[in-house]
Residue frames as a rotation matrix with the C-alpha (Angstrom) as fourth column:
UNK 1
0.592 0.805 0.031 -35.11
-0.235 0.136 0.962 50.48
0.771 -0.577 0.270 41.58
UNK 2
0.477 -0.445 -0.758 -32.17
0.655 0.755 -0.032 49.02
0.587 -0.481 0.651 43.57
UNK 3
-0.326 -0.935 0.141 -30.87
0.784 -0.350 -0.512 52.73
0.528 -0.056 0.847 44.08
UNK 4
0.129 0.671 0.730 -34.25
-0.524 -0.579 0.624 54.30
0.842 -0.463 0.277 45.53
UNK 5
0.824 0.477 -0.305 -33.78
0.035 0.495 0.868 51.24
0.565 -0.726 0.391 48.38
UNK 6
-0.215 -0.959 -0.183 -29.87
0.860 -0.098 -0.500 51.87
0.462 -0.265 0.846 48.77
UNK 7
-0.625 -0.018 0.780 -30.72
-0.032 -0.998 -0.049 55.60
0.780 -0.056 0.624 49.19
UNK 8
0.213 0.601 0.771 -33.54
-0.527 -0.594 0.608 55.51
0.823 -0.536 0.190 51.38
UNK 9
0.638 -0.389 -0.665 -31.88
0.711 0.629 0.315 52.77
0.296 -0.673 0.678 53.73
UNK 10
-0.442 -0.776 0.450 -28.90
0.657 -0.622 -0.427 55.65
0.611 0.107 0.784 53.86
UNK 11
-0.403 0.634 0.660 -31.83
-0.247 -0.770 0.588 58.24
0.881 0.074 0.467 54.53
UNK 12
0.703 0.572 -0.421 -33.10
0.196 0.414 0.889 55.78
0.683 -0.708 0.179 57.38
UNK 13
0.061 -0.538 -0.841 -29.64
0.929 -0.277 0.245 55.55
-0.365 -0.796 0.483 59.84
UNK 14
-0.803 -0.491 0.339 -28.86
0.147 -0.714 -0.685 59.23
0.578 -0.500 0.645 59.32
UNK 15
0.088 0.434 0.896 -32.22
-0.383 -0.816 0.433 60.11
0.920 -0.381 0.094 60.56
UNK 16
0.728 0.551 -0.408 -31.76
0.211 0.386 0.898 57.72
0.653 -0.740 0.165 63.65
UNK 17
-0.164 -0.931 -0.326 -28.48
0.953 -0.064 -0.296 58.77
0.254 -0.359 0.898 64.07
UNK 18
-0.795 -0.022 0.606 -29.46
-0.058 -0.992 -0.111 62.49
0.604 -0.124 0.788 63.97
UNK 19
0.206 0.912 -0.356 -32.33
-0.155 0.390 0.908 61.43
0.966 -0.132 0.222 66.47
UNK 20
0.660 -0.307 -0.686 -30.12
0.750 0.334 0.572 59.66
0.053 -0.891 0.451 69.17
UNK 21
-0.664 -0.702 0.257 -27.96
0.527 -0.683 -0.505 62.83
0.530 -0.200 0.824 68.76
UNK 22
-0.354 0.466 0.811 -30.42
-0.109 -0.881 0.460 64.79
0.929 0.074 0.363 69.54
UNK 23
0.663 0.744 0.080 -31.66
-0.157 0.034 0.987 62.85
0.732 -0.667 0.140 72.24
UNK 24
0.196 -0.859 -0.474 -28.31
0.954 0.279 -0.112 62.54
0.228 -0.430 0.874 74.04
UNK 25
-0.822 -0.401 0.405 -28.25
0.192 -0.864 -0.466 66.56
0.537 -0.305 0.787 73.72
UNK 26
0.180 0.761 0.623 -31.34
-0.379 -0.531 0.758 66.73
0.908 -0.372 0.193 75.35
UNK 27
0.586 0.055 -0.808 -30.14
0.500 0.760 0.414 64.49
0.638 -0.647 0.418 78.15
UNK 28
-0.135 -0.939 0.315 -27.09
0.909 -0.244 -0.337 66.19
0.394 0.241 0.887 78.34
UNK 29
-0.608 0.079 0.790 -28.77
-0.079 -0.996 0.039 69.61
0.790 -0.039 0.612 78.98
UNK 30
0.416 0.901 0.122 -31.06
-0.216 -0.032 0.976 68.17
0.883 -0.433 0.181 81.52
UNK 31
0.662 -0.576 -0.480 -28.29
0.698 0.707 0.113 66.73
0.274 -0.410 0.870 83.50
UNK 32
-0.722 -0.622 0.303 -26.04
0.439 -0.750 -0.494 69.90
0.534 -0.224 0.815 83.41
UNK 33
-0.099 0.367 0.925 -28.94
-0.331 -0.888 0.318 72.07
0.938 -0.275 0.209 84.88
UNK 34
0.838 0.484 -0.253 -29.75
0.159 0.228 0.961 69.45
0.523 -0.845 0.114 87.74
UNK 35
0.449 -0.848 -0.281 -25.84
0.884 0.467 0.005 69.20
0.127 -0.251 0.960 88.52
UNK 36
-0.712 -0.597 0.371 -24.92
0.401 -0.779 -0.483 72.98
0.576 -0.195 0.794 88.62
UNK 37
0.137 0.533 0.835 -28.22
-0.654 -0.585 0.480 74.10
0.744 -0.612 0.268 90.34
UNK 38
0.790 -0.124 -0.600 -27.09
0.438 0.798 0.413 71.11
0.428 -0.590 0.685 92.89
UNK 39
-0.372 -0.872 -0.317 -23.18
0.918 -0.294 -0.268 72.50
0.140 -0.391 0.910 93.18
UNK 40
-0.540 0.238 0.807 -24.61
-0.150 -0.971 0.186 76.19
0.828 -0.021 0.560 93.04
UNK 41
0.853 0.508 0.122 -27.62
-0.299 0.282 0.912 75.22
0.429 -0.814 0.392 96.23
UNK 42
0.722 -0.474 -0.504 -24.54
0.663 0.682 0.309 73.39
0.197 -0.557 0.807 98.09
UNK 43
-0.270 -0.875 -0.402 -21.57
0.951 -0.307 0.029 76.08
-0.149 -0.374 0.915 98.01
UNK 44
0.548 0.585 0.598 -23.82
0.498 -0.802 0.329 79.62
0.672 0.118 -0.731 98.20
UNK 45
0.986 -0.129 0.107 -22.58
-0.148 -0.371 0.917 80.11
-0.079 -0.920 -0.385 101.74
UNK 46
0.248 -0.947 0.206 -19.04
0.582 0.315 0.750 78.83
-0.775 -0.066 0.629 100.96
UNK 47
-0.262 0.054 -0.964 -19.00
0.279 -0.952 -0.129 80.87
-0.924 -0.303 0.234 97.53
UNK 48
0.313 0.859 0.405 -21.21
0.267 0.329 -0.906 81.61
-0.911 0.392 -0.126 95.35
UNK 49
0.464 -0.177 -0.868 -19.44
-0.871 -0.272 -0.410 82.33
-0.163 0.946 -0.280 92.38
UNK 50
-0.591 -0.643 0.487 -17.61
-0.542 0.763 0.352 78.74
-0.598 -0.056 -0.800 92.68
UNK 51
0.417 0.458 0.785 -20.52
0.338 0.724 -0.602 76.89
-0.844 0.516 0.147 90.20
UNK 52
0.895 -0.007 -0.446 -19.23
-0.266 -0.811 -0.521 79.72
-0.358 0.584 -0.728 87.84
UNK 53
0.062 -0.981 -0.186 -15.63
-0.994 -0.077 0.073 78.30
-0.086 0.181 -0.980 88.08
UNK 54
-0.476 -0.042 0.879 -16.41
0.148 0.981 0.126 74.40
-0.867 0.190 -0.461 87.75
UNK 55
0.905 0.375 0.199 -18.76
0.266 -0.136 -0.954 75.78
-0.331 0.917 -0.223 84.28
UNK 56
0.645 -0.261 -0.718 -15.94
-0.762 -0.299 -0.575 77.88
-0.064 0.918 -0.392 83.04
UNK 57
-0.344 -0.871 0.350 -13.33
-0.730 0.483 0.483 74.44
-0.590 -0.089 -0.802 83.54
UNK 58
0.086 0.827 0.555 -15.86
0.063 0.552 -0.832 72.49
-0.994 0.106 -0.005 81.90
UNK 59
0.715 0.225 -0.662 -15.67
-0.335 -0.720 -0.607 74.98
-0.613 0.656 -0.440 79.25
UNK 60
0.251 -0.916 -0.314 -12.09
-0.944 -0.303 0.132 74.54
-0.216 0.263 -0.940 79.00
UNK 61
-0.425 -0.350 0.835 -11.84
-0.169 0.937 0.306 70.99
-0.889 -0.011 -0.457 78.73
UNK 62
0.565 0.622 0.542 -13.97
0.178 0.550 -0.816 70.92
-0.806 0.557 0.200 76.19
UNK 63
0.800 -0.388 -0.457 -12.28
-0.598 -0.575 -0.558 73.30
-0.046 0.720 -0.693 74.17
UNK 64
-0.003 -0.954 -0.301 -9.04
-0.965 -0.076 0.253 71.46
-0.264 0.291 -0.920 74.43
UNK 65
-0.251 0.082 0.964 -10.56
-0.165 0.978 -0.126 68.40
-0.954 -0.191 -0.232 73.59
UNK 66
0.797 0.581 0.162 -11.99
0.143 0.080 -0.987 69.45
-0.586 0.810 -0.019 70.45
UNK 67
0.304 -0.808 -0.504 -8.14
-0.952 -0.245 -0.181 70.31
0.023 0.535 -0.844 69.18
């Protein structure tokens, strides 16, 4: 009986952990769209491929963070 309450305590933080992940990516994705359709609306006339080049640095940072 002591190992069904160990286990399902276990069973309890992953799901809140896999929760607050989830809700952090959902932040996360809301936040990137207001912020590039913001830098994209601001440099159109200056040039408009320039949101394109602050995403693909993004990109890159991540990538060399994950090494």
């Amino acid at each position: 009986m002591r190992d069904n309450n160990r286990t399902s305590c276990v069973c309890l933080v992953t799901g809140a952990v896999f929760g607050a992940i989830a809700s952090v990516e959902v932040v996360c994705m809301v936040l990137g769209t207001v912020i590039f359709n913001t830098i994209y609306s601001k440099t159109l006339h200056i040039a408009p491929g320039f949101v394109f080049l602050i995403m693909a640095i993004f990109f890159a940072l991540s990538c060399v963070l994950l090494l």
